[in-house]
C-alpha positions as CSV (number, residue, x, y, z in Angstrom):
1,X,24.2,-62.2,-1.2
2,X,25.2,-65.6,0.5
3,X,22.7,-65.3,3.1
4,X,20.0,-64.4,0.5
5,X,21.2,-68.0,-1.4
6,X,21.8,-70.3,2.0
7,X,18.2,-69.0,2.4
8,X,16.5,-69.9,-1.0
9,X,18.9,-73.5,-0.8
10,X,15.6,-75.4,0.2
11,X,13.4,-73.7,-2.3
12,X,15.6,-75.0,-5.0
13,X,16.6,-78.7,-4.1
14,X,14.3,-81.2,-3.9
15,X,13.6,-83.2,-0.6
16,X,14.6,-87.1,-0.1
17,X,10.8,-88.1,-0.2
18,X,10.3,-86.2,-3.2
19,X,13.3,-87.5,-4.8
20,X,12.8,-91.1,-3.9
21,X,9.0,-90.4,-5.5
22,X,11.0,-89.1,-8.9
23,X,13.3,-92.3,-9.1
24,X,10.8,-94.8,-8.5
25,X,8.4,-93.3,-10.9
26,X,11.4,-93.0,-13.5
27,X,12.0,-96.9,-12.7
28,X,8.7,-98.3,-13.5
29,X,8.4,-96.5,-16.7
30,X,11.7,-97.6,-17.8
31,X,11.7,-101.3,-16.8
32,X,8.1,-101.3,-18.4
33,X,9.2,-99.6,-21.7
34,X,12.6,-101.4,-21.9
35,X,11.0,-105.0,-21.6
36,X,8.3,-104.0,-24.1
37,X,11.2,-102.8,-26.5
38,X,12.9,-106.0,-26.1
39,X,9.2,-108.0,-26.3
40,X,8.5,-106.1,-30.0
41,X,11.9,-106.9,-30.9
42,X,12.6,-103.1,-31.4
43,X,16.4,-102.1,-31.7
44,X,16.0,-98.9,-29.1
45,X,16.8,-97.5,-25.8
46,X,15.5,-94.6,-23.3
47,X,17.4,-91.4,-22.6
48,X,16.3,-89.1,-20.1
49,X,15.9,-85.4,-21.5
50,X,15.2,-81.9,-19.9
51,X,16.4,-80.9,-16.4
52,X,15.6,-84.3,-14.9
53,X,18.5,-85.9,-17.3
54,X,20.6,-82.7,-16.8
55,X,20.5,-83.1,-12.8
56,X,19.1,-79.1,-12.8
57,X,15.2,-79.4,-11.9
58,X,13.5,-77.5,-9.3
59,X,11.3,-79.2,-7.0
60,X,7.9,-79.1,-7.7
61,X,8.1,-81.1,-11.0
62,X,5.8,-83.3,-12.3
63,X,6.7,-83.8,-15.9
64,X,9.6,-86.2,-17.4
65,X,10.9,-85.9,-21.1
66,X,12.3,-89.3,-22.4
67,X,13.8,-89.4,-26.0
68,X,13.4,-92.8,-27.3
69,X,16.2,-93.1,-29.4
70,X,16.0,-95.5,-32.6
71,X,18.9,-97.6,-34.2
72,X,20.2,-95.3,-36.9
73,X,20.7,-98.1,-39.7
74,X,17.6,-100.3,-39.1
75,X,15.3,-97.1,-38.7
76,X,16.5,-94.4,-40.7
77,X,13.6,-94.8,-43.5
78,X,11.3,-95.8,-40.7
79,X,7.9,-93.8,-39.4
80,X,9.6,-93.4,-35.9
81,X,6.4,-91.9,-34.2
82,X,4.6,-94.8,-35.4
83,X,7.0,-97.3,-33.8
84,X,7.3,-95.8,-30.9
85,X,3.3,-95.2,-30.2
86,X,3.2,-99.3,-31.0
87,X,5.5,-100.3,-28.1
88,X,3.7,-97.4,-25.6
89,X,-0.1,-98.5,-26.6
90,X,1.6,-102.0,-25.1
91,X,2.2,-101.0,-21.6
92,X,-0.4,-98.0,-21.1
93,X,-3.8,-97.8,-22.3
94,X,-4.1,-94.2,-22.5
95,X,-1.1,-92.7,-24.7
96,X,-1.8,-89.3,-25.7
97,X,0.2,-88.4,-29.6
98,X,1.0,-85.2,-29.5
99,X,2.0,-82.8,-33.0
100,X,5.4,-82.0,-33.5
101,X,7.5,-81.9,-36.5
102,X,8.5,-85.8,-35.4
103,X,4.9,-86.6,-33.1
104,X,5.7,-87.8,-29.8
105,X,3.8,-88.8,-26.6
106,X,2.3,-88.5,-23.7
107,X,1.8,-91.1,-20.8
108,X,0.9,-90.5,-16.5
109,X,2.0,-92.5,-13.8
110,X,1.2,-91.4,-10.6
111,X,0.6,-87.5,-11.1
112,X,3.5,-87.6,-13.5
113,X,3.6,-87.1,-17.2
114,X,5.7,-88.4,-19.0
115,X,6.5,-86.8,-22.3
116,X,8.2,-89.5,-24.9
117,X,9.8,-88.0,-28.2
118,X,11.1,-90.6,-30.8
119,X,14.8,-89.5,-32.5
120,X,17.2,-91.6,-34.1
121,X,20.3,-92.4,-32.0
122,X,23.4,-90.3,-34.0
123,X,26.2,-90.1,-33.1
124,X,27.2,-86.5,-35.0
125,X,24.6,-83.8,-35.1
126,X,25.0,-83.9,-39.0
127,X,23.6,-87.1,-39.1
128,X,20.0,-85.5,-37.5
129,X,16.8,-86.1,-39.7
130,X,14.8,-83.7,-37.9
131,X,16.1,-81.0,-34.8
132,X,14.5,-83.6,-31.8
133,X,17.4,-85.9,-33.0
134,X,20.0,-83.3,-31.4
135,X,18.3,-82.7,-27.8
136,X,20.2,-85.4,-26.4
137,X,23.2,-84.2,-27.2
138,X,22.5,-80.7,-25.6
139,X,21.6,-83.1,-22.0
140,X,25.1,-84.2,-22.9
141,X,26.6,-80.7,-23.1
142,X,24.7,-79.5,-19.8
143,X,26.4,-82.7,-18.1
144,X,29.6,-82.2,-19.2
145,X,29.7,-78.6,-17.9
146,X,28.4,-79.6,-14.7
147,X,30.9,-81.9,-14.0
148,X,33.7,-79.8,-15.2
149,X,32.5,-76.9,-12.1
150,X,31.3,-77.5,-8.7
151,X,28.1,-76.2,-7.6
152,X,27.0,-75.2,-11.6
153,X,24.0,-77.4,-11.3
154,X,23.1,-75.6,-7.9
155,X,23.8,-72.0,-9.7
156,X,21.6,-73.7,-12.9
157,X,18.8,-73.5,-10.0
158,X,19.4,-70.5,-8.4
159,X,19.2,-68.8,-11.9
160,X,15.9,-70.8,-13.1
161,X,14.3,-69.9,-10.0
162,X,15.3,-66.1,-10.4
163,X,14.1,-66.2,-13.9
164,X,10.7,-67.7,-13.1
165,X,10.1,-65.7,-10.1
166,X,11.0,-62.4,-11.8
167,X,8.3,-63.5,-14.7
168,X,10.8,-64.0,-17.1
169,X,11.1,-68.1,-17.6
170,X,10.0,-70.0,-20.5
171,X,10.2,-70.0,-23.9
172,X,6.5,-70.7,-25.2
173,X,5.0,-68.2,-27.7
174,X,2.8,-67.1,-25.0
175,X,5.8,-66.1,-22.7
176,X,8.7,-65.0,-25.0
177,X,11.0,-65.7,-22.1
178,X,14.3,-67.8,-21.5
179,X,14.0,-71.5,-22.0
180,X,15.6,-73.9,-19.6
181,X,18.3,-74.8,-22.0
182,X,19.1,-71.0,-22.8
183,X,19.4,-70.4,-18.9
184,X,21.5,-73.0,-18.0
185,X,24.1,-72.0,-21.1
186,X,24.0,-68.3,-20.0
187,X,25.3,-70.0,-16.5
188,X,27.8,-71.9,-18.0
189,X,29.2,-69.0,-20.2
190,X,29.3,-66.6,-16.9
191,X,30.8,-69.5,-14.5
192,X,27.8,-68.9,-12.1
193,X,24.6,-67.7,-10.9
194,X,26.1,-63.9,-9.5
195,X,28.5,-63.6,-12.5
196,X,25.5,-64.2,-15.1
197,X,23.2,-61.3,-13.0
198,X,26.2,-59.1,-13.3
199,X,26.3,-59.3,-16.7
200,X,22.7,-59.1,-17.3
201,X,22.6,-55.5,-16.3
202,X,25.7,-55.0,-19.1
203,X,23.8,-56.4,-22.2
204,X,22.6,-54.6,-25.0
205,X,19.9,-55.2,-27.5
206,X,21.8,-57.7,-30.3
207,X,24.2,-59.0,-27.2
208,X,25.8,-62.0,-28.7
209,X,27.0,-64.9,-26.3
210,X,29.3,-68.0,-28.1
211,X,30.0,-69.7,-25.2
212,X,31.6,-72.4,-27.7
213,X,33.4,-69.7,-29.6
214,X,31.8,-70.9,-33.3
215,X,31.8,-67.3,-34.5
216,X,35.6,-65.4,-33.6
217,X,36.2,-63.3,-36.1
218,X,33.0,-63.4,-37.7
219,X,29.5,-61.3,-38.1
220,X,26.8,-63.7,-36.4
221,X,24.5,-61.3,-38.5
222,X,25.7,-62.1,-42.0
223,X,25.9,-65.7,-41.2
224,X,22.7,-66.4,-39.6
225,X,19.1,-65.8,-41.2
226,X,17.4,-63.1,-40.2
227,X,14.6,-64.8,-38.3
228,X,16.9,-66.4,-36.1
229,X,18.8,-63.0,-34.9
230,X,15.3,-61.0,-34.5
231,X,15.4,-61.1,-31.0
232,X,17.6,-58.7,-28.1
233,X,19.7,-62.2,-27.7
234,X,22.0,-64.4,-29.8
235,X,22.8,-67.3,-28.0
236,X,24.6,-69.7,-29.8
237,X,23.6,-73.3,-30.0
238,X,26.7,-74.9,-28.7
239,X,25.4,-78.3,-30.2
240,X,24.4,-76.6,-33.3
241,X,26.2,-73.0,-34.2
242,X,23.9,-72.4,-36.8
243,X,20.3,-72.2,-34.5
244,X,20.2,-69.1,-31.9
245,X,18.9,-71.2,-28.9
246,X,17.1,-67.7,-27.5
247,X,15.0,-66.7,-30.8
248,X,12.4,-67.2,-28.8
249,X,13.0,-64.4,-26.3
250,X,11.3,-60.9,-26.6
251,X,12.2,-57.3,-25.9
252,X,9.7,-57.0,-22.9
253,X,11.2,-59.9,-21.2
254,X,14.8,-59.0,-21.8
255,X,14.8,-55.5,-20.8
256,X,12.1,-57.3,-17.6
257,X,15.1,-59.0,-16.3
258,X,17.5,-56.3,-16.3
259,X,15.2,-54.4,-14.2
260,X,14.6,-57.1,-11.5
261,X,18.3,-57.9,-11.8
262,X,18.8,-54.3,-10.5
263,X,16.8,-54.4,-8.1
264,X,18.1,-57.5,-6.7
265,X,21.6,-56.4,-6.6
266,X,21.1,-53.3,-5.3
267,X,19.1,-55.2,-2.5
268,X,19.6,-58.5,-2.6
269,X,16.5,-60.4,-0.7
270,X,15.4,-64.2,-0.7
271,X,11.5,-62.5,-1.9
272,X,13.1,-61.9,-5.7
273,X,13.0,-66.1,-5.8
274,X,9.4,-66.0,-4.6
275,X,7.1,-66.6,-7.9
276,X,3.9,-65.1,-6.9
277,X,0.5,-65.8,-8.3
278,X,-2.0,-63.5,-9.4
279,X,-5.6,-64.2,-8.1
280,X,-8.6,-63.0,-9.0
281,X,-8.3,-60.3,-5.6
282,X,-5.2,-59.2,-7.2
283,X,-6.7,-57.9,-10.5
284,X,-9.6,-57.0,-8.8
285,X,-7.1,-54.7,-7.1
286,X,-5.8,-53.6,-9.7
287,X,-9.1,-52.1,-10.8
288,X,-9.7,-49.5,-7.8
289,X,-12.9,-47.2,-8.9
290,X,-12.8,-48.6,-12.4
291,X,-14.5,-51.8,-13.8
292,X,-12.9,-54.5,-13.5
293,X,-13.7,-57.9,-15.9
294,X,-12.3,-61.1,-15.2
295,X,-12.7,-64.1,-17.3
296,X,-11.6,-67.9,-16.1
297,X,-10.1,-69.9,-19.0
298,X,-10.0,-73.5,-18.9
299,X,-7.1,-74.6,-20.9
300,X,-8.4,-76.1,-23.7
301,X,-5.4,-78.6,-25.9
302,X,-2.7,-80.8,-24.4
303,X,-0.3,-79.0,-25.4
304,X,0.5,-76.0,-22.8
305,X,1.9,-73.2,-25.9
306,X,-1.2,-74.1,-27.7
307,X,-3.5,-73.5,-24.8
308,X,-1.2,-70.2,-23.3
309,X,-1.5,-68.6,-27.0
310,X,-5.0,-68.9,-27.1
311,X,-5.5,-67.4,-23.2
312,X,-3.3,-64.4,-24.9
313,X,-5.6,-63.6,-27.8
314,X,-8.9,-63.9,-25.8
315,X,-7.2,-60.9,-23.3
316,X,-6.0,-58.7,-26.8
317,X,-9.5,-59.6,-28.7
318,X,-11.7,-58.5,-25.7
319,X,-9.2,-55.8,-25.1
320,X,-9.3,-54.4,-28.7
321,X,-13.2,-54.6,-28.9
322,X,-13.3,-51.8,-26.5
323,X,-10.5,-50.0,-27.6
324,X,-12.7,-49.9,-31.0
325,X,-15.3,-48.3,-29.5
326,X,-13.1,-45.9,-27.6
327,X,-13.6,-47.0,-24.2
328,X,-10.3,-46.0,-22.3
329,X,-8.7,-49.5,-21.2
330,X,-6.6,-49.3,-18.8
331,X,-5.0,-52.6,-18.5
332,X,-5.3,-56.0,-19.9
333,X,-3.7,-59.6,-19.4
334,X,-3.6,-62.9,-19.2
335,X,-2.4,-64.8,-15.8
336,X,-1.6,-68.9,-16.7
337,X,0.1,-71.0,-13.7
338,X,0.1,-74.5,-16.4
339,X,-2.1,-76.3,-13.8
340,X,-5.6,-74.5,-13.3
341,X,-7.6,-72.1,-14.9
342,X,-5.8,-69.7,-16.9
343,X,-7.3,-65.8,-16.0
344,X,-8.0,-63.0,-18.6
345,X,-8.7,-59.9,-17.5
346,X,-9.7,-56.0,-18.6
347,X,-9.6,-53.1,-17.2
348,X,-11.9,-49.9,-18.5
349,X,-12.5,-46.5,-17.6
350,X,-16.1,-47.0,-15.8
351,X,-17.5,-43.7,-17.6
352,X,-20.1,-44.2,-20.0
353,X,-19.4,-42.6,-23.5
354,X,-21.0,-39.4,-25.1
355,X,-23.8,-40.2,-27.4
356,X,-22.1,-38.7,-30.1
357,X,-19.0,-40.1,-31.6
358,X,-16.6,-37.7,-33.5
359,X,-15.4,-39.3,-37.1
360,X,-12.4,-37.4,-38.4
361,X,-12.0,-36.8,-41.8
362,X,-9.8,-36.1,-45.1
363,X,-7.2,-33.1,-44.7
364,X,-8.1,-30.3,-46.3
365,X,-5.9,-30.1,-48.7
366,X,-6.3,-34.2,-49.5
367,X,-7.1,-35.3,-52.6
368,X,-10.8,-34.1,-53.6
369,X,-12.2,-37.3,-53.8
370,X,-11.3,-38.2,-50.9
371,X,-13.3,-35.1,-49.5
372,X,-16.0,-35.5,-51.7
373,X,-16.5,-39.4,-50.6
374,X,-16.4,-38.1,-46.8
375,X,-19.3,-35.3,-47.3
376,X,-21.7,-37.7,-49.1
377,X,-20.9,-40.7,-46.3
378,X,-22.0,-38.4,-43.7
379,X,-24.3,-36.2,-45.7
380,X,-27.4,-36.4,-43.6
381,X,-25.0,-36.1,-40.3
382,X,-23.6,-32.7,-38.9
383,X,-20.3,-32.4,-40.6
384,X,-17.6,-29.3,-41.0
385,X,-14.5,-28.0,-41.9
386,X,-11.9,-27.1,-39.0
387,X,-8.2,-26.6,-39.2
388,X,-6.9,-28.9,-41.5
389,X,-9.5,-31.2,-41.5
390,X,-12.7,-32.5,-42.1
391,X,-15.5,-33.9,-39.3
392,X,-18.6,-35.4,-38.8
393,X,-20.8,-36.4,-35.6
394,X,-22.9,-39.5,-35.9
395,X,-24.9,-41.3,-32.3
396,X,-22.6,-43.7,-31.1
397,X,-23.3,-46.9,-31.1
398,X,-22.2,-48.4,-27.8
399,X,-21.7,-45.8,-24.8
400,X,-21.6,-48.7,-21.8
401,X,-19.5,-51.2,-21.0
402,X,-21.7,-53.9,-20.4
403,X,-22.9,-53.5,-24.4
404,X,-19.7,-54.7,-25.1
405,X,-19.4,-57.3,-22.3
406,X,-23.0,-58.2,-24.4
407,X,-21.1,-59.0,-27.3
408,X,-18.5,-60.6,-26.0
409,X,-21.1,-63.6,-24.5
410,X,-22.8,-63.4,-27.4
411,X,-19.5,-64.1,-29.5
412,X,-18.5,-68.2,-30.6
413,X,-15.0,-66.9,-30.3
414,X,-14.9,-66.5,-26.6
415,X,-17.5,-69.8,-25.7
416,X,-14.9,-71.2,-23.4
417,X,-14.5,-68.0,-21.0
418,X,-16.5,-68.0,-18.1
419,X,-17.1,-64.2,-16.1
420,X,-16.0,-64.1,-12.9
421,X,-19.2,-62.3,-11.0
């Protein structure tokens, strides 16, 4: 195993130049944003958010999350996102507003973006207006823990890596994976990157991890609504005991890390921290003898769940149209790396359909009108009795694949797809 990490070490820490690039970035926006503060006469200050203000990024990154935080007594009754889009429109002239329960911001220097989300500056989590106004508090937690254990931050890699590489990292709708925040307090509850994987293999659906210890003695389940305990994970918030910072994970991706945990410990190897990206020759692939469609989908809002959600719905639409028409698909998907051109892809059964489509009807021993309304629907068709049920036969209406690809260019729905030829 400690060959497997000495090897992945560079993957997983970022390089001086790359560094350096981060901090001076970082510096120019905050002198810039500090002295416009100041300028406006706005009582406020800058906190740095996600992994960059934890220390537990990966290299690679090219987004920043800043929390402009607001006096509490001065701003309290105050439109924050409004303030805080009047002192960015001063120093950049494109700032993108972005919709969030609070709306917050978007700016780029360099071939950064810079996320900025306005919160009032508490000082106890019940003083919070809206859920933003606790996020600094979880950096806070992170940091505290990382100081508290050598090498956590390093392990708080290791494990993000793993995730993302194993397809299991991220906690947009689209996804329904772990979230940063959930990953690094899984590594915090374990004490380390091996000791969390160990684990992983031991959880059962409803596993409940208090790293904070909120609930001893209680039932998580009668305290906490049932929306927040849907998922296979409970993960106490331990800013906030009452929010299950996992409700966002699904079955598929849950039960998809115990299996590549298994196989990683059973053969540890530095190619399980390898993300790999799916191409269009990879689906293609996929397909063998059978036809093979493959749609490029330009993402189309600024905000990445938005744009991942859609990709999703265009792969089970297009999937479902031919499922309807009882073409045999045999797989379907969406491929998103946040950067380029999402792909969405089907894969049918190349046969062409019988010209006849069989309709089955009522039982038998249904309720007569039921019967009666099926014989005179298909009155003029060929229709019996056999078994326990009624039939018909009527032509079918689409027996080839490309009368349904037909439909699909034809469709407003799917206008931003482009087909790979």
């Amino acid at each position: 195993m400690k060959k497997v990490i000495d090897a992945v070490e560079s993957a997983i820490i970022m390089d001086s130049e790359e560094s350096e690039l981060l901090s001076s970035v970082m510096s120019e926006f905050e002198e810039k944003v500090t002295a416009e503060l100041a300028k406006q006469g706005v009582i406020a200050n800058l906190f740095v958010g996600g992994s960059v203000g934890k220390g537990t990024c990966l290299p690679g990154i090219h987004d920043i999350d800043y929390f402009m935080r607001f006096d509490l007594k001065k701003y309290s009754e105050e439109n924050l996102s409004e303030v805080c889009e009047g002192v960015l429109s001063g120093i950049f002239k494109d700032v993108l507003r972005l919709k969030g329960s609070r709306d917050y911001f978007r700016v780029k220097i360099e071939d950064f973006e810079i996320e900025i989300i306005p919160v009032l500056y508490i000082k106890r989590i019940n003083q919070a207006q809206n859920l933003t106004d606790q996020s600094p508090f979880h950096v806070n937690w992170i940091k505290k823990n990382v100081k508290s254990k050598k090498n956590l931050d390093f392990d708080m890699r290791l494990a993000k890596q793993f995730f993302r590489a194993s397809g299991v990292y991220g906690a947009e709708s689209w996804i329904g994976g772990f979230s940063g925040h959930v990953t690094e307090i899984l590594v915090v509850h374990y004490g380390g990157f091996e000791k969390l994987l160990k684990t992983v293999l031991k959880w059962k659906d409803k596993t409940i991890i208090d790293v904070e210890k909120s609930y001893i003695g209680k039932d998580v389940f009668e305290i906490l609504d049932n929306a927040k305990t849907l998922g296979p994970l409970v993960v106490v918030d331990p800013v906030d005991k009452d929010r299950n910072a996992a409700a966002a994970l699904g079955l598929d991706k849950f039960e998809l890390l115990q299996s590549k945990t298994e196989l990683f410990l059973k053969k540890p190897h530095k190619k399980f921290f390898d993300e790999l990206e799916v191409t269009i020759e990879d689906i293609k692939k996929m397909g063998k003898r059978n036809r093979v469609l493959i749609w490029k989908a330009p993402p189309e809002d600024d905000k990445m769940d938005v744009s991942g959600a859609k990709m999703v719905k265009y792969s089970e639409h297009i999937a479902r149209m031919f499922k309807d028409e009882e073409f045999i698909v045999l797989d379907s998907g969406m491929y998103w790396n946040k950067h380029d051109d999402g792909l969405v892809w089907v894969i049918v059964d190349k046969k062409d359909l019988s010209k006849k489509q069989l309709i089955k009807g009522p039982q038998t021993f249904g309720m007569q009108n039921h019967i009666m309304a099926f014989k005179k629907k298909y009155a003029r068709r060929k229709n019996w009795r056999k078994g326990y049920h009624y039939y018909a036969e009527i032509p079918r209406k689409y027996t080839k694949i490309d009368q349904i690809l037909r439909l699909v260019k034809k469709n407003e729905k799917f206008s931003a797809l482009k087909l790979v030829k």
